[in-house]
C-alpha positions in Angstrom: -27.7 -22.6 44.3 -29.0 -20.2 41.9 -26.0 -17.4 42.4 -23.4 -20.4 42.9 -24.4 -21.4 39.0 -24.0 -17.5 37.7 -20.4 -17.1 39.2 -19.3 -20.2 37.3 -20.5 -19.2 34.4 -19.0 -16.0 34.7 -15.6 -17.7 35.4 -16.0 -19.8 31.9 -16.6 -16.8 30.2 -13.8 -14.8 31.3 -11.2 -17.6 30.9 -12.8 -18.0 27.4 -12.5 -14.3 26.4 -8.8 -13.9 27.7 -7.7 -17.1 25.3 -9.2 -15.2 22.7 -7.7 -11.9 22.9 -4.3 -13.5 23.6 -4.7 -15.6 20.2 -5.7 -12.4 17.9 -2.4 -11.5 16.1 -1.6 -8.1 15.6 -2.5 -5.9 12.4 1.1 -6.2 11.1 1.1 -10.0 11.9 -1.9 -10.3 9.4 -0.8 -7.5 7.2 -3.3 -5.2 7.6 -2.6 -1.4 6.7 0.4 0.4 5.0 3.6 -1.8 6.1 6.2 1.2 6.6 10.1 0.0 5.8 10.9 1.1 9.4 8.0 1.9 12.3 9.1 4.9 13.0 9.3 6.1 9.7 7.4 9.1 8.2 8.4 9.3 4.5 9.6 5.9 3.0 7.2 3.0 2.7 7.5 0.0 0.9 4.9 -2.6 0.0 7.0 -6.0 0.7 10.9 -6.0 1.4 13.3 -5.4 -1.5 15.3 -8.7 -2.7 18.5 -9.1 -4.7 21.2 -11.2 -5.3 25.1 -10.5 -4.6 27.0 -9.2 -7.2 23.6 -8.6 -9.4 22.1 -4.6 -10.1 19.1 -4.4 -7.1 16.5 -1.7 -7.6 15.2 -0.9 -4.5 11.6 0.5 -4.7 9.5 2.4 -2.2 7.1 5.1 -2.1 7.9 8.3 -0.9 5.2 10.8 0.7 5.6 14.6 1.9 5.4 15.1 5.0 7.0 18.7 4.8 3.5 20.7 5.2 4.2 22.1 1.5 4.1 21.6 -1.9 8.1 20.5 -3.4 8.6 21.7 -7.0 12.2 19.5 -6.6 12.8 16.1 -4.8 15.7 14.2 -4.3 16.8 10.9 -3.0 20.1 9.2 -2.4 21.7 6.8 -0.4 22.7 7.8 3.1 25.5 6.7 5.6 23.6 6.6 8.4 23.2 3.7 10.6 25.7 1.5 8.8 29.1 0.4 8.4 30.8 1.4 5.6 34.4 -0.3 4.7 35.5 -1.6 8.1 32.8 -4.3 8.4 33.7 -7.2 10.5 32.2 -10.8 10.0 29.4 -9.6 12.7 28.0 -7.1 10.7 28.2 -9.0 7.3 26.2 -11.8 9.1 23.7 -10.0 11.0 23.1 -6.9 8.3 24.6 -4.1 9.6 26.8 -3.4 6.5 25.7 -1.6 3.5 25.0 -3.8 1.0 26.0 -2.1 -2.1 29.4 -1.6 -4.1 30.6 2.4 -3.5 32.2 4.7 -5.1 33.7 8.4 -4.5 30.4 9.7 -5.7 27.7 7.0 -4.2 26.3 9.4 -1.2 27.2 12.2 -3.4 24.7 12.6 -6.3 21.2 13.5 -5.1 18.9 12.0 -8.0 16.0 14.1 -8.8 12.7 12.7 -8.7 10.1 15.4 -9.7 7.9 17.7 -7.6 5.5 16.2 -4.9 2.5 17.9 -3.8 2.1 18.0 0.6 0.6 14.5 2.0 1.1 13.0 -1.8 2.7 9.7 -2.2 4.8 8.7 -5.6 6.7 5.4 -6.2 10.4 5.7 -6.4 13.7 3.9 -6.6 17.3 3.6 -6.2 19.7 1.7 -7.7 22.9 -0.4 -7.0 25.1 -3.6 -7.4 24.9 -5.7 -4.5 28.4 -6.5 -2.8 29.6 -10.2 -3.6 30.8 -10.6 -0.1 27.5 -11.1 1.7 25.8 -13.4 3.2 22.2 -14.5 2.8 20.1 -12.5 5.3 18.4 -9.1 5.9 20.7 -5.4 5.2 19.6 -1.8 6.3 19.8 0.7 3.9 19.9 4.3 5.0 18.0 6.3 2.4 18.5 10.6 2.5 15.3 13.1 1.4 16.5 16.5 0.0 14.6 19.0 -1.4 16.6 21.6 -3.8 16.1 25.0 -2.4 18.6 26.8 -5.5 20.1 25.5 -8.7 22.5 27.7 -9.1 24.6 26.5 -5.8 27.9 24.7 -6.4 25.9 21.4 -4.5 23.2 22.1 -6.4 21.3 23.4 -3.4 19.9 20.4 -2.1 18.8 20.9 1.7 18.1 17.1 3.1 14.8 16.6 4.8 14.8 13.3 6.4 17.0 10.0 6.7 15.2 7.0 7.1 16.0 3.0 6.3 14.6 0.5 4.3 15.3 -3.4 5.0 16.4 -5.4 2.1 16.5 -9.2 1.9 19.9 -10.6 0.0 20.7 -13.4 -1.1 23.9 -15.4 -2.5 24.0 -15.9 -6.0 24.4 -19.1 -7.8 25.3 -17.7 -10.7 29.2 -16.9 -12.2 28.2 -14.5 -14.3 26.2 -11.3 -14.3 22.8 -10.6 -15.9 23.4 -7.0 -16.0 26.7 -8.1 -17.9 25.0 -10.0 -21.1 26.9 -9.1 -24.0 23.8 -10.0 -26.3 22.1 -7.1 -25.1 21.4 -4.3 -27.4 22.8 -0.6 -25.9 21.3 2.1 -27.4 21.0 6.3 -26.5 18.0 8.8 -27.6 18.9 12.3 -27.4 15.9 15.6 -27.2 13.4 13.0 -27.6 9.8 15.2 -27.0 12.5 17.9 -27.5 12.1 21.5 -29.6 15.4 22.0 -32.0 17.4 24.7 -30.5 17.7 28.1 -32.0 20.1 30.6 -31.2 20.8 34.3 -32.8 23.8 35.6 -33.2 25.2 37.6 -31.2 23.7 36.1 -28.3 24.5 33.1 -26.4 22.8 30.0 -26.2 21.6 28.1 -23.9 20.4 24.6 -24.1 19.7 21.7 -22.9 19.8 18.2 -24.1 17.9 15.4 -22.8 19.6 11.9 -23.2 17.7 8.8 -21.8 19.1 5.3 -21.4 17.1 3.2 -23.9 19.4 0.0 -23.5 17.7 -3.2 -21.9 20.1 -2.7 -18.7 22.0 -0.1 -16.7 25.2 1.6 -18.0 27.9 2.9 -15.8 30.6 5.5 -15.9 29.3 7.0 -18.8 30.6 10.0 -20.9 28.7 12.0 -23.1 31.3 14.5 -25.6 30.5 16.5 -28.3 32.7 16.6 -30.9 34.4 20.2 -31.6 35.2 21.3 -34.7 37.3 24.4 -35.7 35.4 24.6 -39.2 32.8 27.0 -38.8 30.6 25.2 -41.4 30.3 22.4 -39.2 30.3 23.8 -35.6 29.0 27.0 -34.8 30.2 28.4 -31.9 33.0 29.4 -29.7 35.6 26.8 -28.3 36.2 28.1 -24.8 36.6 25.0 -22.8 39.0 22.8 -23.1 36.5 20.0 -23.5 32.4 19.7 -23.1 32.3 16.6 -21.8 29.3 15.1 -19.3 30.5 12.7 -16.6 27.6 10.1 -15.1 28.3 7.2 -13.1 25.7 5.4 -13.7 22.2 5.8 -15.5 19.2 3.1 -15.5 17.0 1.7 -18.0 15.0 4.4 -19.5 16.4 7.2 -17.0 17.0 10.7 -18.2 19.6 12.9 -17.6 20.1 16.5 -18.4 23.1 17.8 -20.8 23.1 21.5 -19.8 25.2 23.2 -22.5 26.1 27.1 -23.2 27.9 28.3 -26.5 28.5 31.5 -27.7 27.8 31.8 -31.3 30.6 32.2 -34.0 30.7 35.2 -36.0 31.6 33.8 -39.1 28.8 31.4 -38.7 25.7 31.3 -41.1 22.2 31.1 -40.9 21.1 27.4 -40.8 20.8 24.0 -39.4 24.0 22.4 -37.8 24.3 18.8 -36.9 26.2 18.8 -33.7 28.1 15.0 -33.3 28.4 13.8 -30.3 30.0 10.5 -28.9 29.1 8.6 -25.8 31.4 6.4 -23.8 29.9 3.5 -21.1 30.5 0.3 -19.7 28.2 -2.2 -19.0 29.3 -3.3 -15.6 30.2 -1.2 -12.8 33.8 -2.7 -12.2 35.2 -0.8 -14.9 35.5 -2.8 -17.7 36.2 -1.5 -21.5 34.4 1.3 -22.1 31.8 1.1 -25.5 31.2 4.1 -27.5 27.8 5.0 -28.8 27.6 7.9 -32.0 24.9 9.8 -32.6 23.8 13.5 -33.7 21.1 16.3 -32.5 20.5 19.3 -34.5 20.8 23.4 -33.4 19.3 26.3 -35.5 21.5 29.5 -36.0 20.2 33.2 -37.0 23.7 34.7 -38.7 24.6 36.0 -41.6 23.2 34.5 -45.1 25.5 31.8 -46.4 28.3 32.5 -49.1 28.7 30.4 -52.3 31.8 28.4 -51.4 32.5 28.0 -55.2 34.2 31.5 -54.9 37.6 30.0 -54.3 38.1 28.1 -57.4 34.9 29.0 -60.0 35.3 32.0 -61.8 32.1 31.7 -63.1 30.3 32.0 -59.8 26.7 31.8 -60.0 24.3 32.6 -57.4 21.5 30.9 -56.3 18.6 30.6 -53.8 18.3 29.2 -50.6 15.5 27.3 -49.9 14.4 25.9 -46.4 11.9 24.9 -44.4 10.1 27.5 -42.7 8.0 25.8 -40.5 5.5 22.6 -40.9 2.1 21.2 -38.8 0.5 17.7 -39.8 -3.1 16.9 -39.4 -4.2 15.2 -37.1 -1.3 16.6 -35.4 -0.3 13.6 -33.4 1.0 11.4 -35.7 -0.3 7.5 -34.8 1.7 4.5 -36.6 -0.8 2.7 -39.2 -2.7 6.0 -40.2 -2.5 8.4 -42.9 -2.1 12.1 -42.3 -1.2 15.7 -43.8 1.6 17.2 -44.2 1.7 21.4 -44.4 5.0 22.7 -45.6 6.2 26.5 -45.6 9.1 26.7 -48.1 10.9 29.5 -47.9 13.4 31.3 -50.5 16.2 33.0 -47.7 17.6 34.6 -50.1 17.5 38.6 -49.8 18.3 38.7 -53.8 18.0 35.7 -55.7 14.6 34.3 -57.1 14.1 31.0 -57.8 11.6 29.0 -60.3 10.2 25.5 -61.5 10.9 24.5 -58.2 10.6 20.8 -57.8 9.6 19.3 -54.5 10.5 15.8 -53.6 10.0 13.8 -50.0 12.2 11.1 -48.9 11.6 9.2 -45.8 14.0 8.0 -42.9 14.0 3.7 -43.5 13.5 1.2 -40.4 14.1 -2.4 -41.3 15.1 -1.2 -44.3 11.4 0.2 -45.4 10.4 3.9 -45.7 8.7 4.7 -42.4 6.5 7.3 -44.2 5.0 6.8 -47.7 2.5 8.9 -50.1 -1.2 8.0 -49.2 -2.4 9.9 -52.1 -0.9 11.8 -55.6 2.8 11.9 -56.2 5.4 12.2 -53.6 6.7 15.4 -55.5 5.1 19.0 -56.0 5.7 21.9 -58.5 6.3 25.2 -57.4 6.0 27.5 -60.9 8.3 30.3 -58.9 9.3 31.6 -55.7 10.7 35.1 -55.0 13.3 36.1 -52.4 12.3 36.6 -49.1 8.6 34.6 -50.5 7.2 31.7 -48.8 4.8 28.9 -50.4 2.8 26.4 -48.8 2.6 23.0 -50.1 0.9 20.2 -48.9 1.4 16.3 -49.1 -1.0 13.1 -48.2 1.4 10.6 -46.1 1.2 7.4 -44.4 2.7 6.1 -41.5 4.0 2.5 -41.1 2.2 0.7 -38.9 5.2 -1.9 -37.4 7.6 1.2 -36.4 9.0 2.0 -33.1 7.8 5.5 -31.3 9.8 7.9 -31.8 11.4 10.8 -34.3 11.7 10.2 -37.9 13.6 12.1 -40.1 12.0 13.4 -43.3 13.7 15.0 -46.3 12.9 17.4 -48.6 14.9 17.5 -51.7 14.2 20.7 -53.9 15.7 21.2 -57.5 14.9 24.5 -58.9 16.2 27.2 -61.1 18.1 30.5 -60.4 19.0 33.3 -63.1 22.5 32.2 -62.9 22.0 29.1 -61.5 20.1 26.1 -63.5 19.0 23.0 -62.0 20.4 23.7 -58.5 19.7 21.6 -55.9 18.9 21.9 -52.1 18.2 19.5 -49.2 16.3 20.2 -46.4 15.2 17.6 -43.7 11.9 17.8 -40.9 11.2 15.5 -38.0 8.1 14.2 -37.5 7.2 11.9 -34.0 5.3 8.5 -34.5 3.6 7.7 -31.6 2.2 3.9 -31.0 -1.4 3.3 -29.5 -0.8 1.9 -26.1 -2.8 -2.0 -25.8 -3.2 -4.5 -23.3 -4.7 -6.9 -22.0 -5.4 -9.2 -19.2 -5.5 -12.9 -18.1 -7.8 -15.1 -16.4 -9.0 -13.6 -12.7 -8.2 -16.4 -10.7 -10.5 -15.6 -7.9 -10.1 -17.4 -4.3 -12.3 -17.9 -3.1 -15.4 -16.7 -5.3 -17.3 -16.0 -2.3 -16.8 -14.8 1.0 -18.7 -13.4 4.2 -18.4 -9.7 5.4 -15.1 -9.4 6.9 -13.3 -12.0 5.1 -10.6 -12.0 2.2 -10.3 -13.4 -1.1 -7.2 -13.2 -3.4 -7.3 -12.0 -6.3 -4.7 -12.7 -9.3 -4.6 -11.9 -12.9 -1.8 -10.7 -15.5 -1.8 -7.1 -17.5 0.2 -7.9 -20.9 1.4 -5.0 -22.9 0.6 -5.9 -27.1 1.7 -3.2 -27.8 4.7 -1.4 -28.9 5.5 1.3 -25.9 5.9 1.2 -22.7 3.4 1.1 -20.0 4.1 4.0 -17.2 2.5 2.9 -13.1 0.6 0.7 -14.1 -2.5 0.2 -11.4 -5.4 -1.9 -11.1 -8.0 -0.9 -8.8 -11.1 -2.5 -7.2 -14.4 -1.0 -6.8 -17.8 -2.1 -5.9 -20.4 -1.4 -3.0 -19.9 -5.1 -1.5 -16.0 -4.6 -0.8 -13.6 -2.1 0.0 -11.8 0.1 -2.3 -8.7 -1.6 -3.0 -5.6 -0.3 -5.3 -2.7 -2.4 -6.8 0.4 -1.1 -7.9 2.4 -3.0 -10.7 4.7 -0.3 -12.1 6.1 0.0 -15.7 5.3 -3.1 -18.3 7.5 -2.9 -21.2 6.3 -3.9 -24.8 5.6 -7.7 -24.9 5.6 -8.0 -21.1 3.5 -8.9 -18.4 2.9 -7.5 -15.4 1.2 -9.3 -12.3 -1.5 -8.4 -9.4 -2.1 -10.2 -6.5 -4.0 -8.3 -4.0 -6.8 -9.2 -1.5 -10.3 -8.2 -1.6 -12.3 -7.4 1.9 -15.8 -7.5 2.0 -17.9 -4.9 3.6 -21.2 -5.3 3.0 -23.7 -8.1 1.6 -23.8 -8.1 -2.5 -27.0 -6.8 -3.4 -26.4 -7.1 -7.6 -24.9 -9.6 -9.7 -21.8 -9.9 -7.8 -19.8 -7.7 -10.4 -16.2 -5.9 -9.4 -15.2 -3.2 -11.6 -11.4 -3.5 -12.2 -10.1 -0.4 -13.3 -6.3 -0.7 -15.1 -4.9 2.3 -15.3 -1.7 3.7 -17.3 0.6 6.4 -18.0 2.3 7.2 -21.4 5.5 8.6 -21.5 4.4 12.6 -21.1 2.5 11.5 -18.1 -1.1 11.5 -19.8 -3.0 9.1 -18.0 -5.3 6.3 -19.7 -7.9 3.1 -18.2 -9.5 0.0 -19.7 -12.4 -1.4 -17.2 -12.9 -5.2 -16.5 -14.6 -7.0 -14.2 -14.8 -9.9 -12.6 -17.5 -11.7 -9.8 -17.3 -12.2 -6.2 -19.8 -12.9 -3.9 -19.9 -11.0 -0.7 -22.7 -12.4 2.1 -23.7 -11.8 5.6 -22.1 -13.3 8.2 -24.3 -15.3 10.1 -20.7 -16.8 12.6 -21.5 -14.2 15.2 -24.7 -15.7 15.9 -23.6 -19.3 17.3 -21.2 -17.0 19.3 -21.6 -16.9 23.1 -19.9 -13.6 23.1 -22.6 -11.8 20.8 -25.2 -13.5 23.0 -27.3 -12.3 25.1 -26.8 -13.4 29.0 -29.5 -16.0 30.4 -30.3 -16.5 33.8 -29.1 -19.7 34.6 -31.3 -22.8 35.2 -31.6 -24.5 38.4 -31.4 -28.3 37.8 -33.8 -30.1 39.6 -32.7 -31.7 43.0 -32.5 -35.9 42.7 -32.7 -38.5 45.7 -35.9 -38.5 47.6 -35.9 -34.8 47.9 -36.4 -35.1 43.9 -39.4 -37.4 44.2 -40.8 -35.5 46.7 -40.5 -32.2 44.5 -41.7 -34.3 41.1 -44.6 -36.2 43.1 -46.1 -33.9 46.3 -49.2 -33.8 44.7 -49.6 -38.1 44.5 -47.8 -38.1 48.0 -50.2 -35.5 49.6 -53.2 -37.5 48.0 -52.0 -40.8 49.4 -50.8 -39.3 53.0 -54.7 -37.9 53.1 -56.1 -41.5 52.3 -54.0 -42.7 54.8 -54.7 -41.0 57.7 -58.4 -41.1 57.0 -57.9 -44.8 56.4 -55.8 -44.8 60.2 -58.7 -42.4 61.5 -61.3 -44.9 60.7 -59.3 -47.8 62.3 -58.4 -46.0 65.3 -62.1 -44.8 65.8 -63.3 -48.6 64.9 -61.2 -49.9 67.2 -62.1 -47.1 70.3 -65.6 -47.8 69.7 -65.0 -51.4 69.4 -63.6 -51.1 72.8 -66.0 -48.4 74.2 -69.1 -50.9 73.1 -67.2 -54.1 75.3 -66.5 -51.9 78.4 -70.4 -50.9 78.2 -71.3 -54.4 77.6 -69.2 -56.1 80.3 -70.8 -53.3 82.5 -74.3 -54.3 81.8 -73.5 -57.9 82.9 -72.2 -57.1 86.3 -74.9 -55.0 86.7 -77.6 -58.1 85.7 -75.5 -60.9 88.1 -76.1 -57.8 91.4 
């Protein structure tokens, strides 16, 4: 009985573990680990799936790891043709996803875009960009995504050797709308050239070489997009050699804040002076990629040239020419020498007289600022906004200093600020120069967060709780990967990537928080939200929040953590029951019994013995 209860019990126990094991999902079922865009993939990743709408811009975002076994100084991504139908799609593939689900040009799986270096096993979010086709149907699309790494510059196809080709999924969906966000004509478009940039400089008679940085600071993508600098055959104006037939930069498209290169070389005029030049330049773009009127966009950058000293240009038509110095800025420095909006600061000036001949004296000094909103940018903290100079000889140089003050409500960037000088020469009286300095304003990155919505606010080893909160940017710049990450000894190490928050925006986290071990403190997390400014310099503010990690006590009703027992052997029942429960009553009263049947029996044999012997004395007595 005893071995026919253990194999039952056995038998429970193994039908109870196999329902068990066939109930667990799987670790992508309950989204445990990294979820990779494909399973077999090795370099693209992606946190959840990509979603768009048809005929909208979709920026498809995934992080990107090297898995090359070295260090790449030059990555580049682009869409691929692998995998997909391109053009001949039949209704199949546009209903089940195998169609690529952008708009395409000539140049689409052409143009590798650069993405930086990447360090071997490092990981760095990226993304690519396109208009989702208005012919789709709601549902899931692969897209085939190329990894090059550039090997030499100086090839016609720019020396990009791909890596890998792997896919990402994408959910897309049809649009409701009949017109196009992207397409708002209310939006602002706006173009910042050489910003973080040095001025050029170039010596006659040596080429120069340059390049211009031009970044995208409109509120959405621009396409087909021309960048021409305007030639001029006036030497005073433009300084160099017209060679080509034009200098124009073709892009098809460029995103918000994305920067692209302007790669320019000039030989220098020889009847060109020494100076600055203001070199024009006009930039064509539409603002949808189905080639609608182009918009134009004007602005100007600055080039320094080492020539020959400037010539009066009164020699034509004054016969009474008089000569004069040339006064320009040698160089500058401010102090503190990051510039931040709100604050006062110094300004160091090195005036220079270029003239090889010509003295000049009672120099006069004035500064003018560049207006936003129609207000000066920079003011005078302290003193006068001009300063005397009592003479300056040629060739001499003469420091002067000025007290300034930033406005505090300013956008970061380059401001323009000019020097106006009115001196005398010996043949010149009261002669006036103008000479002009940029100085960067930078803005003090702020944010701040909402209310952690914790759920739930505690939890037992091994469980989850979601955690959600917003980052808003007060300030006035953008916020670069943004991250929040979660540290304490109670949970595990968790990190949250939000990306870039624009000024006045918010950016979310949602996230879950596993607990590892029983809190042994107050329960505090440190959240750590950290940020990147535009050069990459990397900030944190720390907040926390509480959660409440304890043991769990669930594995201890569990029959599987249990110990085994040996099994109990149930009493019998029936009269073998009584018997077992009762022997020692029943031997008692079987004892009592007998003796009481002993006694009888005897009794009655000696009854009988004692008659026989009495009818044997009578016969005896009648002989």
């Amino acid at each position: 009985m005893k071995n026919t209860f253990r194999r039952w019990i056995a038998l429970v126990l193994t039908v109870i573990w196999t329902v068990g094991f066939l109930a667990v999902p799987e670790a992508g079922e309950r989204g445990i680990g990294k979820i990779r865009a494909f399973a077999d993939n090795q370099w693209i990743f992606t946190d959840k799936i990509p979603s768009g709408k048809t005929g909208k811009s979709m920026t498809v975002s995934f992080r990107l790891r090297n898995n090359s076994g070295h260090d790449i100084k030059r990555l580049g991504i682009r869409f691929d043709t692998n995998g997909v139908d391109i053009g001949d799609e039949d209704e199949d593939d546009l209903k089940y996803g195998y169609a690529f689900p952008f708009e395409t040009t000539d140049s689409t799986f052409e143009k590798v875009k650069s993405v930086g270096s990447l360090n071997d096993r490092k990981e760095k979010t990226v993304s690519l960009t396109g208009r989702v086709r208005r012919d789709l149907q709601n549902g899931y699309y692969t897209v085939p995504i190329s990894v090059f790494e550039q090997v030499d510059s100086s090839q016609d196809d720019g020396g990009w050797v791909e890596l890998t080709s792997e896919n990402v999924r994408v959910w897309i969906s049809v649009s409701t709308s009949s017109t196009d966000d992207d397409d708002d004509e209310t939006k602002t478009y706006d173009f910042v050239l050489g910003e973080g940039q040095s001025t050029p400089y170039g010596t006659y008679p040596n080429v120069l070489n340059f390049s211009i940085n031009l970044r995208n600071n409109s509120p959405a993508t621009v396409y087909n997009v021309k960048a021409s600098i305007i030639l001029d055959a006036d030497s005073a104006k433009f300084p160099f050699r017209i060679n080509d037939v034009n200098y124009d930069r073709m892009f098809e498209k460029i995103g918000v804040d994305e920067v692209v290169p302007l790669d320019y070389s000039f030989a220098i005029r020889q009847d060109s002076y020494t100076g600055y030049y203001p070199i024009q330049m006009k930039i064509y773009y539409s603002k949808s990629s189905t080639g609608e009127e182009l918009q134009t966009f004007e602005t100007t950058f600055f080039v320094h040239i080492t020539s020959k000293p400037k010539e009066d240009e009164q020699n034509d038509f004054n016969e009474h020419d008089r000569t004069k110095a040339r006064l320009i800025v040698d160089g500058f420095s401010t102090d503190p020498e990051k510039i931040t909006a709100g604050e006062s600061f110094d300004l160091t000036l090195q005036i220079k007289n270029a003239s090889g001949s010509v003295s000049a004296s009672d120099v006069l000094l004035t500064v003018e600022s560049e207006k936003a909103s129609d207000s000066p940018v920079f003011t005078t903290a302290e003193g006068s906004s001009s300063v005397a100079i009592s003479s300056l000889p040629a060739g001499g140089t003469q420091t002067v200093k000025f007290r300034l003050s930033s406005r505090a409500g300013v956008d970061q960037r380059s401001y323009a600020l000019t020097i106006k000088a009115k001196y005398d020469s010996p043949e010149y009286k009261n002669a006036e120069d103008s000479m002009s300095v940029d100085l960067p304003v930078y803005q003090i990155p702020r944010l701040n967060t909402g209310t952690f919505e914790v759920m739930p606010d505690s939890i037992s080893v091994g469980e989850e709780s979601n955690v959600m909160f917003g980052i808003n940017n007060t300030g006035r710049v953008t916020l670069y990967n943004v991250m929040a990450t979660f540290e304490a000894d109670s949970i595990q190490k968790t990190d949250a990537y939000v990306g870039n928050i624009k000024s006045g925006e918010t950016g979310n986290v949602d996230c879950m928080l596993t607990g590892i071990a029983p809190t042994m403190d107050d329960g505090k997390i440190k959240v750590t939200i950290s940020y990147e400014d535009e050069n990459g310099n990397v900030s944190a503010v720390e907040k926390e929040l509480s959660l409440t990690v304890t043991e769990d006590f669930s594995s201890m009703d569990d029959p599987m953590n249990q110990e085994p027992m040996e099994p109990i052997e149930e009493p019998p029942t029936g009269v073998l029951g009584i018997l077992t429960q009762h022997w020692i009553v029943l031997v008692i009263a079987t004892v009592i019994v007998l003796g009481i049947l002993v006694m009888v029996i005897g009794r009655r044999i000696w009854k009988k013995r004692r008659k026989q012997h009495q009818e044997a004395d009578e016969d005896e007595s009648e002989e």
